[in-house]
N, C-alpha and C positions, 0 to 999 in steps of 0.2 A: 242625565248622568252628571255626579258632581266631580268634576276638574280640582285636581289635584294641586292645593298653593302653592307656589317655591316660598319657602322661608326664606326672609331676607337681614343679616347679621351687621353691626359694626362695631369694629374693633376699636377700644381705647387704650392705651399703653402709652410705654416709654421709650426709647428707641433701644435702650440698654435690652432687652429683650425682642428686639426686631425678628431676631434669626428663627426665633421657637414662637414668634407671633406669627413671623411669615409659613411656616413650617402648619402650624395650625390652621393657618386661611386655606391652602393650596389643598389639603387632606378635607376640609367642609365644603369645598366649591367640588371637591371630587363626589361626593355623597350629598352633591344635590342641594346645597346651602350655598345662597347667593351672597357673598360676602362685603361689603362696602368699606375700603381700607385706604389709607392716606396714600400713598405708598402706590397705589393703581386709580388711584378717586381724583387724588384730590392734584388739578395740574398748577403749571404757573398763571398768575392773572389772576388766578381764583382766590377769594376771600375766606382766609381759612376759621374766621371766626361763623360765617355765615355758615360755613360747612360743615361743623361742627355741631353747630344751633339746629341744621338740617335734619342730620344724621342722627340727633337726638329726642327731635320731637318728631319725626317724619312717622306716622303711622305706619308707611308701607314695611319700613323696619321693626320687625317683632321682638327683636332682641338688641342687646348691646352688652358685650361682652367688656368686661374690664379687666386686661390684667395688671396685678399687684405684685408689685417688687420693691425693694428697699427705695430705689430713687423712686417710681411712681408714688407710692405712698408720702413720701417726706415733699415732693411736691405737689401732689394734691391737700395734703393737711397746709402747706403753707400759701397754696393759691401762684405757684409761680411755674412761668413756660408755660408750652404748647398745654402741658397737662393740668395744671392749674385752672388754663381757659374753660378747657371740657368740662372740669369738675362743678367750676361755676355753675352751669349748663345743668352737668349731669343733678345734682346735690338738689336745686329745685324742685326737679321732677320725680325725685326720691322724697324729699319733706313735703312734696305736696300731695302724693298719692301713695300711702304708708304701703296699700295694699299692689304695689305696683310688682311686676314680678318681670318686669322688660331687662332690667338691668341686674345681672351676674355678676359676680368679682369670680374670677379666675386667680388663687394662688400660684406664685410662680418661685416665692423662694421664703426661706423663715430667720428666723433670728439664733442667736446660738445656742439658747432656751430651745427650738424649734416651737415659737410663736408666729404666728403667720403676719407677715406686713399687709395691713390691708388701709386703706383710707379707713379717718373716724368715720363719715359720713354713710359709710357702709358696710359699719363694724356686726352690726348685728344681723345682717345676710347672708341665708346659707349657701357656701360658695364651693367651686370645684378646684379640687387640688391637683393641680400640675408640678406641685414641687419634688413627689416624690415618684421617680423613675419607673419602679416596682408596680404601684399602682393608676399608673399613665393611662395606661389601655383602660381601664375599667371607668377613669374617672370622664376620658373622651365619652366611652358608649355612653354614660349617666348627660354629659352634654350634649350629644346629638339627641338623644331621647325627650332634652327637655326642649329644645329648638322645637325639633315635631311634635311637642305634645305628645308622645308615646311612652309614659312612664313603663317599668318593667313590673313595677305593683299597681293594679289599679283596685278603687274600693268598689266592690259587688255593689249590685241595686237593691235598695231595701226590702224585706221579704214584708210578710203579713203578721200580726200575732198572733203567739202558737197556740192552736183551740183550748191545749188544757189549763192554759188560763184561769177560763171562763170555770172549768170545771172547779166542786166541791172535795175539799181529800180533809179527809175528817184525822189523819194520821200522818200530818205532813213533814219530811222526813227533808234535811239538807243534805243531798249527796256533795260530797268533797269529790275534789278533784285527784286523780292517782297521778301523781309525778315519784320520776325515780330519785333514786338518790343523788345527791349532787357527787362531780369529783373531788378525789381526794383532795388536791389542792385547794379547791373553790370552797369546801368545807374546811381546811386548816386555817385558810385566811380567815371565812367567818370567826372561827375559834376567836385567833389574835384580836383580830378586831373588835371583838366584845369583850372577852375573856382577859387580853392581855400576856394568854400562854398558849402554847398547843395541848390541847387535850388529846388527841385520836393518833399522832402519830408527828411527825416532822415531817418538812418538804422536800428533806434533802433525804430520805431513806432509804426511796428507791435507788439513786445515785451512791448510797455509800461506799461498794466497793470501788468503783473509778473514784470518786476523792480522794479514798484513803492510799490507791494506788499514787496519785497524783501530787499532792502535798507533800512537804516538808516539814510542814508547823502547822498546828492546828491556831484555832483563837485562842484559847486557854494557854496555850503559851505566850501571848503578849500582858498576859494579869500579871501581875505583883503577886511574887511569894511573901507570905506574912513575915517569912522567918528573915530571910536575907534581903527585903526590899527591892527584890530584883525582877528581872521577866526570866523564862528561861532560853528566849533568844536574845541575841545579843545586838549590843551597837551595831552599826556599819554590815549585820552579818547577810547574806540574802536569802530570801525564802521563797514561799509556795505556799499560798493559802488558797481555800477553794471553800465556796458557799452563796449564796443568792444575796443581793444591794436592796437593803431594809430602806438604807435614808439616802439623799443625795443632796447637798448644801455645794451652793454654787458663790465664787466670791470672785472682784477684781481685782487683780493685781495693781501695781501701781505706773505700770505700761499699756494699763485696758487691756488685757491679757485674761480669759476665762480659766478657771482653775476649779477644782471638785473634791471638797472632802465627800468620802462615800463608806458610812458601815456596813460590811459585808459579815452575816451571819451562819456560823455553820451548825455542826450536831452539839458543839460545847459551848455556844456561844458568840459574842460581838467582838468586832476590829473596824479600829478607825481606819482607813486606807484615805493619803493623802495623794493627789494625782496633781503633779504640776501641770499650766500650760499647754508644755509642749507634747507632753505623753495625754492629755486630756486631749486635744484635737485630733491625736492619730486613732483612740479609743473609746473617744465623745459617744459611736452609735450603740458599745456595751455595756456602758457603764450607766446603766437606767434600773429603774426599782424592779425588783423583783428578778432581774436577770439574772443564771447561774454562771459563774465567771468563775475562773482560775486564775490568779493575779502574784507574778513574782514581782516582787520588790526588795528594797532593801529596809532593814531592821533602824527603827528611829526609837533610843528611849528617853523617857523623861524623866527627870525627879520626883518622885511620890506620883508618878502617874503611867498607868498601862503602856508599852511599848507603841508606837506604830509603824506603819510598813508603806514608807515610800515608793509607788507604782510607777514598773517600770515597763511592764508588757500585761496584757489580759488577753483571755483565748477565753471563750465558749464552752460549757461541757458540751456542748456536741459538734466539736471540731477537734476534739483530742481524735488524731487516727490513728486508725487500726490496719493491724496487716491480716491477710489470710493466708494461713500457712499449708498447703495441700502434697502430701507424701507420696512417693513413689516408690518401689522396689529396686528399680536401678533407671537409667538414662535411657532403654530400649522402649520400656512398659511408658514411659511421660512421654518418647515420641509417639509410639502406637496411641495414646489417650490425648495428645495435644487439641485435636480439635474438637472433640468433646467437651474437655474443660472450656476450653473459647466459645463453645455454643450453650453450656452453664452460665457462662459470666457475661452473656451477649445484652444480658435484659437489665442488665444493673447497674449503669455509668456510674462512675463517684469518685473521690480521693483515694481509697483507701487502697491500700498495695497490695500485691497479688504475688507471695512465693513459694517456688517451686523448687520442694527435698527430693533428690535421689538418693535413697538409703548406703546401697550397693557403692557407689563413688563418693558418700558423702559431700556431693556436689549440689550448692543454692543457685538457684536461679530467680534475679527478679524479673520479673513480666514487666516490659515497657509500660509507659504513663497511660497510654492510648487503652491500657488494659485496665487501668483501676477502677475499681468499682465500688458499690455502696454496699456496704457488707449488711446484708438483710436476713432473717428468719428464712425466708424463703428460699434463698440461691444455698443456706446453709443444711435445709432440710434437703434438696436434691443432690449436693456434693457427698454429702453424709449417706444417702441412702445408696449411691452410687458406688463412693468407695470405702464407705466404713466412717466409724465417728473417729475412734484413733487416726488418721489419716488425714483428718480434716481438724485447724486447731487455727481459733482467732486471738492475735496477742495486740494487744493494747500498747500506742507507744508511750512511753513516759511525754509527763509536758516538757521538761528539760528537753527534747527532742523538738517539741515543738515551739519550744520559747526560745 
């Protein structure tokens, strides 16, 4: 019977990440991963270069995790501290064994680009992302899995070759392969991207009645009229534009201050959207290529050149909310129905608002927060069938509501 290894780990870092280093050893010693960490290893007396030398060429250790953060990195590229020492250490045994796979870089934080800091030395190693929240979980299971050797893809064993090889086909014919057609989008891009136009339709078409709802001023309103040299919005005025971020141009201030011009493209056309600073830190994770964004700002024109629109706030089109509006005969008929609707609305958590007409009193009721929900096809077909389509009515809020 073959006995089961403990895998045995050690951690490299900086202290500036202690908390979520220490937070990661205590969750792998719980799942059965024997940890080796300064911090529990390593006492007073002890020679902490010797420890480190240990810990890095010690066989019994299958792994060495490294995490990369702004300080770690700037001092292992510079060789200085505790970190610097390891690196010495680690960096050998990385150039000397190309094909070594003992040692991991663990991302823990990125640049304002979101470029990841990692040591030169182990720039080209594919590494596990801890930086982003969202995909945490997903990125631990892909780490324990490699610790145990238990990939979640593994490659089959090779088969035989297939007899008909061998055979003679006097009529031999190449079957193609049947793929469906691509998405819309994933076809528009191609378009642009070779074409330089859309041929088959636009990206924003689906979406055009919420824009049109949405906006103030399309693109075409920031061009120059030939006749009067002007835009048809104005200086200082503030608007509402809506359409997906073609280009993003990032530049520094003269404070080291990140800032973002970004062309945002709708059904008529391009707009430069200028984003200072300080409106670019608070809307830095929307403001990326391809995003559909709603973006009020103010009206900026120039001499012989297209208006543009100083950003002041961005919202998502799919963060514009909606209400659901559901009718009643009078105040008697919505109590007798009250928990019915709440066992409609039970399956749908969300933002969006939930109000209640009594016809008869002409009385609104909003349904507390705990009641909102995500206004879906589904909870819409059961309300509908329930008490009628007229009865049932979703209103969309303006963005001004939401900006």
């Amino acid at each position: 019977m073959v006995e089961n290894v403990i895998p045995k780990v050690f951690i490299s870092y900086s202290w500036t990440k202690s908390d979520l280093v220490l937070q990661v050893a205590n969750r792998l010693m719980s799942h059965g991963v024997e940890v080796v960490l300064d911090k529990w290893d390593l006492k007073e007396g002890q020679d902490k270069y010797v420890f480190m030398e240990q810990c890095v060429n010690n066989s019994d250790i299958t792994k060495v995790l490294i995490f990369c953060d702004k300080t770690y990195t700037e001092k292992a590229n510079n060789r200085t501290g505790g970190v610097g020492d390891e690196t010495v250490i680690i960096s050998s045994e990385v150039y000397g064994k190309v094909t070594q796979e003992k040692f991991i870089p663990i991302i823990t934080e990125r640049d304002e680009d979101g470029k990841e800091y990692v040591p030169a030395y182990i720039k080209t190693r594919i590494y596990i992302d801890f930086s982003n929240p969202d995909i945490f979980e997903e990125e631990y299971e892909k780490l324990v899995r490699n610790i145990y050797n238990k990939p979640l893809y593994r490659k089959p064993k090779l088969g035989k070759q297939p007899e008909w090889l061998e055979e003679e086909k006097s009529d031999f014919q190449i079957q193609l392969p049947k793929v469906g057609e691509y998405a819309k989008e994933t076809k528009l891009a191609f378009e642009k991207e070779v074409l330089g136009v859309y041929i088959s339709g636009h990206p924003l078409e689906e979406y055009e009645e919420q824009w049109q709802k949405a906006i103030s001023a399309t693109t075409l309103d920031f061009q120059l009229d030939e006749e009067s040299n002007h835009s048809k919005v104005h200086d200082g005025a503030r608007e509402i534009i809506g359409g997906f971020i073609t280009e993003k141009t990032m530049k520094a201030t003269k404070t080291n201050q990140m800032m973002a011009f970004v062309t945002l493209e709708d059904l008529l056309g391009t707009v430069e959207v200028v984003v200072f600073p300080r409106d670019y830190e608070k809307n830095r994770n929307l403001l990326e290529v391809d995003r559909k964004v709603f973006i009020k700002g103010r009206v900026s024109e120039e001499d012989d050149k297209p208006s543009k629109l100083i950003c002041e706030k961005v919202v998502p089109f799919n963060q514009i909310k909606r209400e659901l509006w559901i009718q009643f005969p009078d105040k008697a008929d919505y109590l007798k129905n009250e928990q019915i609707v709440y066992g409609y609305l039970a399956d749908y958590e969300g933002e969006d608002e939930v109000i209640i007409y009594c016809q008869a009193e002409r009385a609104v009721k909003r349904l507390p927060k705990n009641r909102n929900i995500q206004i879906a096809p589904q909870v819409l077909s059961k309300l509908m069938n329930h008490y009628g389509e007229k009865r049932v009515k979703v209103v969309e809020k303006t963005i001004e509501n939401k900006i």
